[in-house]
C-alpha positions in Angstrom: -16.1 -28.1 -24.1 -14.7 -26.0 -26.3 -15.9 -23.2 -25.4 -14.6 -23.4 -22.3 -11.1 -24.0 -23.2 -11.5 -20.8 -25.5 -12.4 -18.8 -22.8 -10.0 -20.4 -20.1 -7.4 -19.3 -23.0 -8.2 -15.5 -23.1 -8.1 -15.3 -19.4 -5.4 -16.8 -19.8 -3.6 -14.6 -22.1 -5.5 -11.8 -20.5 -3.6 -12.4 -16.8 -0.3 -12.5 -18.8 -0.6 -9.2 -20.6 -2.0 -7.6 -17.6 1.1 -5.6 -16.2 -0.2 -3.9 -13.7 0.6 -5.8 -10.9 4.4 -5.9 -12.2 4.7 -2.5 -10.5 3.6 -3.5 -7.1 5.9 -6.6 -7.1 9.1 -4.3 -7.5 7.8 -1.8 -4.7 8.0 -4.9 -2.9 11.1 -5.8 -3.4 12.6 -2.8 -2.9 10.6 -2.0 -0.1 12.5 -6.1 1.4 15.8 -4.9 0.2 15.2 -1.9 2.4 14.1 -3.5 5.4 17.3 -6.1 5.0 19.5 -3.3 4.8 18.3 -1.7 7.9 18.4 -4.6 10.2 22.0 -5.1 8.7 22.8 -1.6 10.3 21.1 -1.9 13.3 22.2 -4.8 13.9 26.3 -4.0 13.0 25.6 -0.4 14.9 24.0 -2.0 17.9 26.9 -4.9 18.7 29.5 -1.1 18.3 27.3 1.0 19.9 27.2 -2.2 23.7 31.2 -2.0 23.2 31.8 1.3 23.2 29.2 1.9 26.5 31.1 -1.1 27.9 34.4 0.7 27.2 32.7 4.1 28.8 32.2 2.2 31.8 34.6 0.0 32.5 36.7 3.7 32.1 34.0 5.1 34.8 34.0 2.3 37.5 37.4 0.4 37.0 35.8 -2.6 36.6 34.1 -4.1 34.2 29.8 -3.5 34.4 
């Protein structure tokens, strides 16, 4: 049984010291950080972007569309 637990340890300690999947987390996260900051924009540039067409409109017919 001891065995086991000896060998349980080193992969253990191997998955610890292993760092390359470190790398790929952070692309991650930047790559989410991204993606929030974009629908942030969109979303800010798109609620502008309806009142100023509204505005364009409402200065074309008269009336509000």
């Amino acid at each position: 049984m001891s065995t086991f637990f000896q060998a349980l340890g080193q992969s253990v300690g191997r998955f610890l010291a292993d760092e390359e999947g470190v790398t790929a987390i952070e692309y991650g996260l930047i790559a989410a950080l991204v993606a929030v900051a974009i629908v942030v924009a969109v979303t800010a540039l798109g609620t502008e972007l309806s009142a100023i067409f509204a505005n364009i409109c409402l200065k074309l017919k008269g009336t509000a569309c």
